[in-house]
FILUMKE-332050 format. One line per 3 residues: number of its first residue (from 1); their letters; for each residue y, x, z of N, C-alpha, C. Coordinates in steps of 0.2 Angstrom, whole numbers. Atoms other than C-alpha are relative to their C-alpha. Example, Ala and Ser with C-alpha at 12.3 -4.5 7.8 and 13.67 -1.06 7.14 Angstrom:
# FILUMKE-332050
1> as> -6/4/0/-22/62/39/6/4/0  -6/-4/-1/-5/68/36/5/-4/3
This chain:
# FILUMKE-332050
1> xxx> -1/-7/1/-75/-13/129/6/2/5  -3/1/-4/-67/-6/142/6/8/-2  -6/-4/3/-58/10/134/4/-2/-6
4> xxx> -5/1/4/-44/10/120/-6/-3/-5  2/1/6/-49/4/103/1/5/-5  -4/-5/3/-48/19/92/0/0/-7
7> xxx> 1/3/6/-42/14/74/4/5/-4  -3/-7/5/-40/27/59/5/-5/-7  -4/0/6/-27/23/45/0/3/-3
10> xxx> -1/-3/5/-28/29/29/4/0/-6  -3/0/6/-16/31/16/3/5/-3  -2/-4/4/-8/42/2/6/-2/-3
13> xxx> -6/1/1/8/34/-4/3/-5/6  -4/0/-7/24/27/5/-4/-7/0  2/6/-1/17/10/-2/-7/-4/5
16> xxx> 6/0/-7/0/11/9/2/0/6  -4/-3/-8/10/19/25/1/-5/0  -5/6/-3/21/4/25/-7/-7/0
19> xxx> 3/6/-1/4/-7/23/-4/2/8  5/-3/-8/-4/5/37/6/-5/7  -6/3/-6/13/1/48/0/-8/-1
22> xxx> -1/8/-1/13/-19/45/-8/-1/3  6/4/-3/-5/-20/52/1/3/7  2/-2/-7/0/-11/66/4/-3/8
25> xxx> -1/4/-5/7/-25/77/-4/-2/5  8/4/-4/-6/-27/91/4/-1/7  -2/2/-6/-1/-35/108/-2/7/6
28> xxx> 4/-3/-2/-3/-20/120/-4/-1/4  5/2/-3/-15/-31/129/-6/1/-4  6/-3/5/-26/-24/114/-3/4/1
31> xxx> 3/-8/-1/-26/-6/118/-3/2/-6  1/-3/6/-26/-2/102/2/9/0  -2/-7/3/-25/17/98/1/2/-6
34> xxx> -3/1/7/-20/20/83/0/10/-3  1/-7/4/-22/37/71/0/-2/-8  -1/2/6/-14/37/54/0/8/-3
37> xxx> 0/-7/4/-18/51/41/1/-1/-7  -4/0/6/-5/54/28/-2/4/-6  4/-5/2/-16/61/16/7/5/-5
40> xxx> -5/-4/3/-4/75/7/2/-2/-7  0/2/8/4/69/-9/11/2/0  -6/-3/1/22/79/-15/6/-5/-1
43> xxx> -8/7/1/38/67/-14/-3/-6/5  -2/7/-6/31/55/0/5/2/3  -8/-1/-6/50/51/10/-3/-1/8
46> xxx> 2/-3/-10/50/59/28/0/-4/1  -4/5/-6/59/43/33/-9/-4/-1  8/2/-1/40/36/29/-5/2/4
49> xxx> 3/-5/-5/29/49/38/4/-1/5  -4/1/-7/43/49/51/-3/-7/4  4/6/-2/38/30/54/-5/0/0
52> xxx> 8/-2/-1/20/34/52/-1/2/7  2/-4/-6/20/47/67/4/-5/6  -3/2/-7/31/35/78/-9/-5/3
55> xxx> 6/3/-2/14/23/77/-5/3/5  5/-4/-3/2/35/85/0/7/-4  2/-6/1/-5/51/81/0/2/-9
58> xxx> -1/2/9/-1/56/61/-3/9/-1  5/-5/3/-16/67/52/5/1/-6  -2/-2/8/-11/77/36/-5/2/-3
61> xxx> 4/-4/1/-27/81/31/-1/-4/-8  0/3/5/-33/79/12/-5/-3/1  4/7/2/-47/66/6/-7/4/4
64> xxx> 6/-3/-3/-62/80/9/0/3/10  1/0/-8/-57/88/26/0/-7/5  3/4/-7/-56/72/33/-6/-2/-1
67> xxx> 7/5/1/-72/65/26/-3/5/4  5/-1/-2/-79/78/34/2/5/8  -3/-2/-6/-68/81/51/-5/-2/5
70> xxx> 5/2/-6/-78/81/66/0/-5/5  1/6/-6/-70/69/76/1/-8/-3  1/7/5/-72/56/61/-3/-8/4
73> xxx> 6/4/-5/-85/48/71/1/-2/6  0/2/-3/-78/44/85/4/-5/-1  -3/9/0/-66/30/79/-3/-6/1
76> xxx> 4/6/2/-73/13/81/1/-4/-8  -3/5/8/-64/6/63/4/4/-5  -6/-4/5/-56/18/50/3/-5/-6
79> xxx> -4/4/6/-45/7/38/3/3/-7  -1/-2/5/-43/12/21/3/-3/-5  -5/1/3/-29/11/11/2/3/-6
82> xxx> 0/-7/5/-30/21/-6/-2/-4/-7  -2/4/6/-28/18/-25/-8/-2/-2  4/-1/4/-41/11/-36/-9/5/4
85> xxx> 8/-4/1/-60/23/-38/0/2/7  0/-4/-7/-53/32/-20/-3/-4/7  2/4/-5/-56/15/-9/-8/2/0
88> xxx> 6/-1/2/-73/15/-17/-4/9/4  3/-6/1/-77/34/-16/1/1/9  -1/-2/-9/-71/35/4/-7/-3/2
91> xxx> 4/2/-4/-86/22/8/-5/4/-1  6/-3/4/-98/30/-3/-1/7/3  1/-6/-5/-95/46/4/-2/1/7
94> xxx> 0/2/-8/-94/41/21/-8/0/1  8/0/-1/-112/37/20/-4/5/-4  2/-8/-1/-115/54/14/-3/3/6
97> xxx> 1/-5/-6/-114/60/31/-6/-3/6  7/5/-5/-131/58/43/3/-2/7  -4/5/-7/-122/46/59/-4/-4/-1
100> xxx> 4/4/-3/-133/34/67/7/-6/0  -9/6/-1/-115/24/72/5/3/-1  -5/-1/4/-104/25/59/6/-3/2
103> xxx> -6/5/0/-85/18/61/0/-5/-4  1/3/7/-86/2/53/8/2/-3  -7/0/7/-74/1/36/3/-6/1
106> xxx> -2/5/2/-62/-8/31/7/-1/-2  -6/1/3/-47/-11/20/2/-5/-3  -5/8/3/-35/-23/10/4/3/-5
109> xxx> -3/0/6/-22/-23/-1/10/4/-1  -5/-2/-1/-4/-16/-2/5/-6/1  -4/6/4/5/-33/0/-3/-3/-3
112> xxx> 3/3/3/5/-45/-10/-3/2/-5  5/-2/7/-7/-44/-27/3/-4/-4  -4/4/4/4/-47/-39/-5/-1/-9
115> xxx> 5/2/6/-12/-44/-54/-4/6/2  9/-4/1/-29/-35/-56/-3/0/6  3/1/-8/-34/-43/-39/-8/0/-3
118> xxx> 8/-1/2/-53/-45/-49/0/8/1  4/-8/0/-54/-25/-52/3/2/6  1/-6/-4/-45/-19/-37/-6/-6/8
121> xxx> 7/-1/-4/-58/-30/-25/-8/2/-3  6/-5/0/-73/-22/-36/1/5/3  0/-5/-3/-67/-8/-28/-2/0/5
124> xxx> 1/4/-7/-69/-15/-12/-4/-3/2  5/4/-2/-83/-25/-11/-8/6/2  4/-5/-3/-97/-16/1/2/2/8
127> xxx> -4/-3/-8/-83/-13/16/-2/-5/4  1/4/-7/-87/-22/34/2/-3/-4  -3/7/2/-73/-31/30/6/-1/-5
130> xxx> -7/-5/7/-58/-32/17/6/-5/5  -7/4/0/-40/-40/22/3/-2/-4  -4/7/4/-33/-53/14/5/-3/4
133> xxx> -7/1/-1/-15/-59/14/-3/-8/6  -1/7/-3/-19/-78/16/-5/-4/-6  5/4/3/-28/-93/8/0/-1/-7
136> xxx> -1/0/6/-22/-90/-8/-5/7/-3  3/-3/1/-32/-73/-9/-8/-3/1  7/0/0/-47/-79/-1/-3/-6/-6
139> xxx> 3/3/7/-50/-92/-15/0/1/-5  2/-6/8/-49/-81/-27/-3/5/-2  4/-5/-3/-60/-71/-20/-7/-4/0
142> xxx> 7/5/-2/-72/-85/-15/-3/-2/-10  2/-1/8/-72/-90/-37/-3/5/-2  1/-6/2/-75/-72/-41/-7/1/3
145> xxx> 8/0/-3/-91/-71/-30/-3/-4/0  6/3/0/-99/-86/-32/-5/2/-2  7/-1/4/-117/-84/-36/-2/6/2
148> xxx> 2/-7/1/-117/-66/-34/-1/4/5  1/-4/-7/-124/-55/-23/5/5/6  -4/-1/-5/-108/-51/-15/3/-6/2
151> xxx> -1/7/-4/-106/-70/-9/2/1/7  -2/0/-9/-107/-64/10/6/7/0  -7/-8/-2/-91/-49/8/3/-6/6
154> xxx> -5/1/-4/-84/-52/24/7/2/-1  -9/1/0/-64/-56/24/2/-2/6  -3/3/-4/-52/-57/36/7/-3/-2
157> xxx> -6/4/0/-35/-68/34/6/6/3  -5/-3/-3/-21/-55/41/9/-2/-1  -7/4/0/-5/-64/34/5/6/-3
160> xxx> -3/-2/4/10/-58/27/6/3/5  -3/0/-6/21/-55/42/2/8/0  1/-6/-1/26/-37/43/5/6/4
163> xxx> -3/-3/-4/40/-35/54/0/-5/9  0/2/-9/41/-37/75/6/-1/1  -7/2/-2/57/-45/78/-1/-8/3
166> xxx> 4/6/-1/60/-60/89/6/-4/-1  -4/1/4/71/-73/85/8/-2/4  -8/-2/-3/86/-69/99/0/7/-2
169> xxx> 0/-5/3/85/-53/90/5/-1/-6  -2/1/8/92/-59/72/6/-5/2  -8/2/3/111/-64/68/-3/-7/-5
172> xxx> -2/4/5/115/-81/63/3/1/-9  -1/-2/5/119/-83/46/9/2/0  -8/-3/2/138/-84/48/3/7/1
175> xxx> -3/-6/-2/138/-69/58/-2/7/-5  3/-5/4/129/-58/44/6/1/-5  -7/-2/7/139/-49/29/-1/-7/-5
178> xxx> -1/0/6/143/-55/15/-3/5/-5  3/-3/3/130/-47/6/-7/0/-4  8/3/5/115/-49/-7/-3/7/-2
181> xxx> 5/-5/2/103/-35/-6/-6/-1/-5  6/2/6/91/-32/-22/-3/4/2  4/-5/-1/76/-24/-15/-4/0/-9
184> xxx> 2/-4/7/70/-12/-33/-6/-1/0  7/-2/2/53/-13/-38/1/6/-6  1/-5/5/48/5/-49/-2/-5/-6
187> xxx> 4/1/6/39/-5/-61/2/-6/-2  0/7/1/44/-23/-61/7/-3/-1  3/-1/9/52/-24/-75/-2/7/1
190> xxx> 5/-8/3/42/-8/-83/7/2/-5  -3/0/5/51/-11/-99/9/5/2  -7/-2/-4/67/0/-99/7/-3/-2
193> xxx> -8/5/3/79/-12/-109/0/-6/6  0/4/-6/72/-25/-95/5/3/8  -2/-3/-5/77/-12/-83/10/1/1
196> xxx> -5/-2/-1/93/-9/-89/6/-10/-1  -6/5/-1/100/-29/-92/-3/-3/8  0/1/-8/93/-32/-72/7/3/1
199> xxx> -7/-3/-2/107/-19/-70/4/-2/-1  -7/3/3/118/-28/-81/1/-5/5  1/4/-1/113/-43/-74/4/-1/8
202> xxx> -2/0/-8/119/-38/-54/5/1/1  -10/0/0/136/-31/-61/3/-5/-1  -5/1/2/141/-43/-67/2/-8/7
205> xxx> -1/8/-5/136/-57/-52/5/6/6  -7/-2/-4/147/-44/-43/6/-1/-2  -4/1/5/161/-45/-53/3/-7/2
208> xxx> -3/8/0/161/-65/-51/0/1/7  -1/3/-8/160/-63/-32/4/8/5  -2/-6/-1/173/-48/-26/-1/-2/6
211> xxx> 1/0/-8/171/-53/-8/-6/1/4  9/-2/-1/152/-50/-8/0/9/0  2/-7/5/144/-32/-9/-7/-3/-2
214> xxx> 7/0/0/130/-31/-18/-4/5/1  3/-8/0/116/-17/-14/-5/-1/-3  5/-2/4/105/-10/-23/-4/4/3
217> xxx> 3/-3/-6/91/-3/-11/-8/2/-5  3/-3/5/81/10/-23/-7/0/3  7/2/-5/60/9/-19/1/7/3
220> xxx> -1/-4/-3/63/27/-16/7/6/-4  -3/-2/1/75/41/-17/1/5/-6  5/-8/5/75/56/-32/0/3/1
223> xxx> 4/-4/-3/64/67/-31/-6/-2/5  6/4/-6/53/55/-20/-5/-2/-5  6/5/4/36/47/-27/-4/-3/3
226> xxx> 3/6/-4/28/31/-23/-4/-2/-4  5/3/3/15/20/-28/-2/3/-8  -3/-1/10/20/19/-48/3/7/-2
229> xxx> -3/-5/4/25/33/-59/5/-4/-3  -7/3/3/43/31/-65/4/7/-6  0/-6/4/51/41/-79/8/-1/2
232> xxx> -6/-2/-4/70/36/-73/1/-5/5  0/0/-7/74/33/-57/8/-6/-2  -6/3/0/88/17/-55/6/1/-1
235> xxx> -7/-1/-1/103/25/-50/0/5/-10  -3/-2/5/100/35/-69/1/-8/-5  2/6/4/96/16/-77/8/-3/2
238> xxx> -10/1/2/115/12/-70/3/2/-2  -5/-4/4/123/27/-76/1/1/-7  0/1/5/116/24/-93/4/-6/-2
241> xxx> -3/8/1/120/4/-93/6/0/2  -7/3/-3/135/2/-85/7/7/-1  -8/-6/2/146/19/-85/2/2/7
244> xxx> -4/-1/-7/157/15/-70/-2/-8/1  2/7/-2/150/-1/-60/5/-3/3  -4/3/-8/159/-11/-49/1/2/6
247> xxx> -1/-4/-7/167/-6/-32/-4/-4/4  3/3/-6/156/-17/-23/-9/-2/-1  5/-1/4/141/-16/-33/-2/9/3
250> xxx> 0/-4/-1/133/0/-24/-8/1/5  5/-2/-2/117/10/-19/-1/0/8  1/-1/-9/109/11/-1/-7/4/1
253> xxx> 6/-1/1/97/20/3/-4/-2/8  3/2/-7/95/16/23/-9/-4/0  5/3/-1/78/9/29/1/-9/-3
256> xxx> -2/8/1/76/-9/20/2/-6/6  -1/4/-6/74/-18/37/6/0/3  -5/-4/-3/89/-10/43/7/-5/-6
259> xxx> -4/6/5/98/-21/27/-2/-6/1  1/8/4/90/-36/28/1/-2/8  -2/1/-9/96/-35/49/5/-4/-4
262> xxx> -9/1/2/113/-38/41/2/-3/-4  -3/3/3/113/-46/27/-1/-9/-1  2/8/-1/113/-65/20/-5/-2/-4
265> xxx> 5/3/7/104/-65/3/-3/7/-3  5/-3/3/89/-56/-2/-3/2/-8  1/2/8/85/-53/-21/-7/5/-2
268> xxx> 8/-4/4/67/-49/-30/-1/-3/-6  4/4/8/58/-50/-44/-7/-5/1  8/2/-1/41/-52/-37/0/7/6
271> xxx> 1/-7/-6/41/-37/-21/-2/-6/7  2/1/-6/32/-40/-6/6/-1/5  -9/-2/-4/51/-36/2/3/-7/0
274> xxx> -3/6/-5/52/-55/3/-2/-3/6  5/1/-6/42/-59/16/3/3/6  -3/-5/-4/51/-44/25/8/-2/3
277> xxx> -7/4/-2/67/-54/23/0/-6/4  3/6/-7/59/-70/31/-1/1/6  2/-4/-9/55/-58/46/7/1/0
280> xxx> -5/-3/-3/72/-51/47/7/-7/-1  -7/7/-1/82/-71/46/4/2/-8  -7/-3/8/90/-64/27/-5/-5/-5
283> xxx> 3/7/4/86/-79/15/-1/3/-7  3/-2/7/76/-74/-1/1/-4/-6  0/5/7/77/-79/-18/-4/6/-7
286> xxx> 3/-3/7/66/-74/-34/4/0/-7  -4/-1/7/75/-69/-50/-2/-1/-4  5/4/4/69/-79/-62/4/2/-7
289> xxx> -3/-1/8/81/-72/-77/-7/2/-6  4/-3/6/66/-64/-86/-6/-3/1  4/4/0/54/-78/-84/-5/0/3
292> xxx> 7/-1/-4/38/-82/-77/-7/6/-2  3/-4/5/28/-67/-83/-4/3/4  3/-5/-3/15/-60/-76/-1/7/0
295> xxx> -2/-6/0/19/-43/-80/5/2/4  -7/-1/-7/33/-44/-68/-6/-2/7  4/3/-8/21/-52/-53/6/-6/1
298> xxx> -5/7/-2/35/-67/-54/-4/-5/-1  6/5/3/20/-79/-60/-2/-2/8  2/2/-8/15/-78/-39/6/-3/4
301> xxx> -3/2/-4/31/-81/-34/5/-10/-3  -2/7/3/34/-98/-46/0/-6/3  1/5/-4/30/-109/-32/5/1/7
304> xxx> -5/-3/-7/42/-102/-20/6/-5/2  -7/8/-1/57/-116/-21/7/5/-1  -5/-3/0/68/-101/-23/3/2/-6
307> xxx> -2/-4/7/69/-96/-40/8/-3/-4  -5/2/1/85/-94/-46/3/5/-6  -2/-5/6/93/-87/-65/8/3/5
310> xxx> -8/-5/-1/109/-74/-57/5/0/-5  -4/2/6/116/-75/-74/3/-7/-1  -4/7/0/119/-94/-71/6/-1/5
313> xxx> -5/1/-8/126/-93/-54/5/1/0  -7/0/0/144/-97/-52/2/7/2  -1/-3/-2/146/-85/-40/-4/1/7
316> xxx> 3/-2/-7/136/-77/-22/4/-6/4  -2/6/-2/147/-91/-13/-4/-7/-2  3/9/5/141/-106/-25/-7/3/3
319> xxx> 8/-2/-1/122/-97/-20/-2/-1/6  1/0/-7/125/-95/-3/-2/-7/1  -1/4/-3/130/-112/0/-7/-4/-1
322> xxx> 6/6/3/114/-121/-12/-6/3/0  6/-5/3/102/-108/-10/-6/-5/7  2/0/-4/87/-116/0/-4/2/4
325> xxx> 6/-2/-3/73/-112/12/-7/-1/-4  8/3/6/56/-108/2/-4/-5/2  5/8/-1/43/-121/0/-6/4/6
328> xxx> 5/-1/-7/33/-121/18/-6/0/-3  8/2/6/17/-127/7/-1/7/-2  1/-7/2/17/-111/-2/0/7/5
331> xxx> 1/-7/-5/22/-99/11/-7/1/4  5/-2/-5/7/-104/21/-5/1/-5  8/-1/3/-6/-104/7/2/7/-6
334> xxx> 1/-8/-2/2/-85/4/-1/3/5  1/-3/-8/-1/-81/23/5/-2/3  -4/1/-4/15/-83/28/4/-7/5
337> xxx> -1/7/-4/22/-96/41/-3/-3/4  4/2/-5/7/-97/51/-2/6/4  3/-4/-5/-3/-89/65/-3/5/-1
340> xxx> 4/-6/0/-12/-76/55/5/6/0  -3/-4/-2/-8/-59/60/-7/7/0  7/-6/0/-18/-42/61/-2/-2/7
343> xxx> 6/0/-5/-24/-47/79/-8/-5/-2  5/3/5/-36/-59/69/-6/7/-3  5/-5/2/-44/-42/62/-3/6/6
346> xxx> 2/-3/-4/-46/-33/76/-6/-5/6  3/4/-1/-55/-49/84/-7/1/-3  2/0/6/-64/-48/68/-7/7/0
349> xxx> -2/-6/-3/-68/-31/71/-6/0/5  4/0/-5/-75/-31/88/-6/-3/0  6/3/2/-87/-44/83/-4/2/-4
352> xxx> 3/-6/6/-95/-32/70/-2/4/2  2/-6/-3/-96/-19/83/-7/-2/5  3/0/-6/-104/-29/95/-7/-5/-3
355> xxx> 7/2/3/-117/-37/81/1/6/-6  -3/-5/5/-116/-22/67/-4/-5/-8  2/5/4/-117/-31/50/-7/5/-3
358> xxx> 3/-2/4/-128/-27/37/2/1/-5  -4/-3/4/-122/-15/23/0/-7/-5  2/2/6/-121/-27/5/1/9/-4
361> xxx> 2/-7/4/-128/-14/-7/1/-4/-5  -1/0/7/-125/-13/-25/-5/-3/-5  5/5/3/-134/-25/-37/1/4/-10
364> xxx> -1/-1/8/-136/-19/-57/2/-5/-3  -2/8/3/-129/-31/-67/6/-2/1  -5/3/-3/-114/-36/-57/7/4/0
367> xxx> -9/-6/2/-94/-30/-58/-1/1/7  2/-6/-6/-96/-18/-43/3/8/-3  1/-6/0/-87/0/-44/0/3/6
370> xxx> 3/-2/-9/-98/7/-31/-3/4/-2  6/-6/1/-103/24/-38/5/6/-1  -4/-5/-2/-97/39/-30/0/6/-8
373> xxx> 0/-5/7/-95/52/-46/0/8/4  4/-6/-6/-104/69/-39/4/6/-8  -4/-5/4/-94/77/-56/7/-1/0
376> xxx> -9/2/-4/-77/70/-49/0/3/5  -1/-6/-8/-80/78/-32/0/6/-2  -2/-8/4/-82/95/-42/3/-1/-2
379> xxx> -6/0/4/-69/91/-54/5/3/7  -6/0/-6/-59/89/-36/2/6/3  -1/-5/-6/-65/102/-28/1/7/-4
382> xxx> -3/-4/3/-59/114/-44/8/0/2  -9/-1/-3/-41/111/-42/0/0/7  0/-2/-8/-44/112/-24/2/8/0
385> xxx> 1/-9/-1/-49/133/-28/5/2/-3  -8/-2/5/-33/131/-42/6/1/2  -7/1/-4/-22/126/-28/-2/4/7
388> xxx> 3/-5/-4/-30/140/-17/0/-5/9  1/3/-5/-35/125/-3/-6/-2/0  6/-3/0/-48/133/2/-6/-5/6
391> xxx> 5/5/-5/-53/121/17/-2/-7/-3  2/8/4/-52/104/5/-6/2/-4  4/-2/3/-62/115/-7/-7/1/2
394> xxx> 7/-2/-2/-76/119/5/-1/-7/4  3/6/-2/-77/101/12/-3/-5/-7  2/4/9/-78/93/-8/-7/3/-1
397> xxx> 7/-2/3/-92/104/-11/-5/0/5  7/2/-5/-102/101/5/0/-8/0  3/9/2/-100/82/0/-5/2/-6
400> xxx> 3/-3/6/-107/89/-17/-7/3/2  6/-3/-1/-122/99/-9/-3/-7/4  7/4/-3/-127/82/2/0/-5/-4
403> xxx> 3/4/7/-127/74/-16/-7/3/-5  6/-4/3/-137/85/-24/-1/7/3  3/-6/-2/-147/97/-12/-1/5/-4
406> xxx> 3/-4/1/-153/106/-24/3/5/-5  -5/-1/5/-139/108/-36/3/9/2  1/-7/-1/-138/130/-35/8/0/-2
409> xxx> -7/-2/2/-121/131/-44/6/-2/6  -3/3/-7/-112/120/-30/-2/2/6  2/-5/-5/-120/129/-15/4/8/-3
412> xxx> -4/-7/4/-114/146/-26/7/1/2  -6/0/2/-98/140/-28/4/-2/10  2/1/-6/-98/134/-8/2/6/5
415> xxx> 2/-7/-7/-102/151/1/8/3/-6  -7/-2/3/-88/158/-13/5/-2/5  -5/3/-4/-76/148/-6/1/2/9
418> xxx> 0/-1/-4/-80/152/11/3/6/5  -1/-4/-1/-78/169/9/8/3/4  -8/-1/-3/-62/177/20/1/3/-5
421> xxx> -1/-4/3/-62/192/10/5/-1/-8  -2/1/5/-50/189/-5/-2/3/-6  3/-4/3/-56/201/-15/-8/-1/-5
424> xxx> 6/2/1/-74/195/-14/0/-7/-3  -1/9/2/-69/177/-14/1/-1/-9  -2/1/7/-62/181/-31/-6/0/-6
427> xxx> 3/-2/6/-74/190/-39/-8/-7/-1  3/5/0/-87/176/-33/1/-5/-2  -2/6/1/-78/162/-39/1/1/-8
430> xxx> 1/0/5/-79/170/-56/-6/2/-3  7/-2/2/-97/174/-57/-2/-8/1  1/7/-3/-100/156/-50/5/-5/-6
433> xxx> -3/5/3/-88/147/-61/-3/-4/-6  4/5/7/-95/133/-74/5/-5/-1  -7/4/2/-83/122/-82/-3/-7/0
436> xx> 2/5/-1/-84/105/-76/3/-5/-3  -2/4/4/-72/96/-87/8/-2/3
């Protein structure tokens, strides 16, 4: 191939961008080109899209204008990164449109899979090819499929590796702060009395160690929205708990890489943000106070060699000095510690192009959700007219007319929309209206 490689990213939350931006390490002997599109969603943080557009070229478009953007087709690989029913509905769509030579697909996972790895690869299963962390996904993948007509889903390995640092880049440990950054999960704990004794739980290991800071590195700011749906946001989970914290006990909101440059000791429950730590030389540990639970995603990290009760700990000093290195074993059968990387997918990739697979089609019978919803694309393309975006709303419904040609009310509803005239647009869009639910 003697031009660029031209490779579309797709995501809708910060948690995808930051999955779009960890796969985008490519040697420039690649010639990777790169096009990431932030599909519109209210409360993503600029400092996210900011990082997005340094990548390459950054779309805004929503889910319909791109499926049905004209220079679609020119990618060689579009990457899809998107919740649930949406990975599904991109493919499905996708081979809506009459192209001879499609871009192949292909997506993965946001990090680690802390649970519902079964339902979110039905979503998924049908794409060229999927990304997978490490050998711990694909054997869980390989049990799932046996027997079944999704046996040959192609998988690539990509690893857990997510920052480009090298290691005369990274501070010794002596020269780093005296500092234990907790990277937040929204969700993990859910529960809000779990949420509120974590809190207590970091006062008070401040308290014992006055010569530490501790930070507190929120998943997003307020007013921001991510992955999860949250009902309060940290900083109100301390103001309730605690009153007045400790001096040294204190939020951050700086880029996380930007803390884990500097500090010594990293703290999770179960967040991908350890492995981010491992990149940036800042020694991690799992917070074992509230048990092995899979409701937390701690049940993945029980093999880690890090697991550590805060609440027993003398003091950050006492942790500092006995805290070890995770178990090598484990890290590499989560992906990490070894050679895999996204140049492995691009490899991957190119050998796809230059034999094109054959699609796996959908079997009855089998857990598969592999079925575009042609009253969800209208549903969609209603709030599209509700939210007077008029361009998303006239590509929904021309995915809608190459589902059902002959569907009169959908074509109706179509030319409506199309209409300049506001006047006319209105009065069409209420002679045409049918309530889709």
């Amino acid at each position: 191939m003697n031009g660029p490689f031209k490779l579309l990213l797709i995501g809708d939350s910060d948690s995808q961008l930051l999955a779009c931006e960890a796969l985008c390490r490519f040697p420039s002997d690649l010639n990777i080109q790169v096009t990431i599109n932030a599909i519109p969603r209210e409360g993503t943080p600029d400092s996210i899209l900011q990082r997005a557009a340094a990548l390459g070229d950054l779309w805004r478009l929503d889910m319909g204008q791109l499926l049905t953007h004209p220079e679609l087709r020119q990618f060689n690989a579009i990457g899809v990164y998107l919740t649930g029913s949406k990975v599904s509905d991109f493919r499905l769509a996708l081979g809506l449109l009459p192209s001879r030579e499609r871009p192949l697909l292909f997506c993965g996972f946001n990090g680690v899979v802390l649970e519902k790895f079964m339902e979110g690869m039905s979503w998924r299963l049908g794409y060229d090819l999927v990304c997978l962390s490490g050998p711990r996904d694909r054997e869980a993948l390989d049990r799932m499929l046996e027997g079944s007509p999704f046996a040959g889903q192609r998988t690539v390995l990509t690893g857990l590796h997510r920052q480009e640092i090298s290691d005369d880049q990274l501070l010794d440990q002596q020269q780093r702060r005296k500092q234990l950054v907790f990277a937040e999960q929204v969700v993990m704990p859910s529960n809000p009395i779990d949420r509120a004794e974590m809190v207590r739980i970091l006062a008070d290991l401040a308290r014992r160690s006055p010569d530490w800071e501790v930070l507190i590195k929120p998943r997003i700011a307020p007013g921001e929205t991510t992955f999860h749906s949250i009902k309060d946001h940290i900083s109100t989970t301390l103001l309730q708990t605690l009153g007045h914290p400790p001096d040294n006990l204190k939020f951050d909101y700086r880029a996380l890489p930007d803390l884990l440059r500097q500090a010594r000791l990293m703290a999770t429950i179960s967040s991908t943000a350890f492995f981010d730590a491992l990149d940036m030389g800042c020694r991690p540990l799992v917070i074992a106070d509230f048990g092995i639970n899979p409701a937390n995603g701690s049940h993945v990290f029980a093999g880690s060699g890090v697991w550590r009760c805060l609440d027993e700990v003398e003091d950050l000093d006492a942790l500092d000095h006995s805290l070890p290195s995770p178990d090598a074993d484990w890290l590499a059968w989560m992906g990490y510690g070894t050679n895999l990387d996204p140049v492995e997918l691009i490899e991957a990739l190119r050998q796809l192009r230059a034999d094109p697979p054959e699609r796996l089609s959908t079997t009855s019978g089998y857990l598969s959700n592999a079925n575009l919803s042609f009253t969800q694309l209208r549903r969609d393309a209603e709030r599209a007219i509700r939210q007077k975006n008029w361009q998303e709303a006239q590509s929904l419904l021309q995915l809608g007319s190459l589902m059902r040609p002959t569907h009169r009310n959908v074509a109706r509803r179509s030319r409506a929309v199309q209409q300049r005239n506001r006047i006319i647009r209105r009065l069409l869009l209420s002679l045409t209206y049918r309530d889709v639910g």
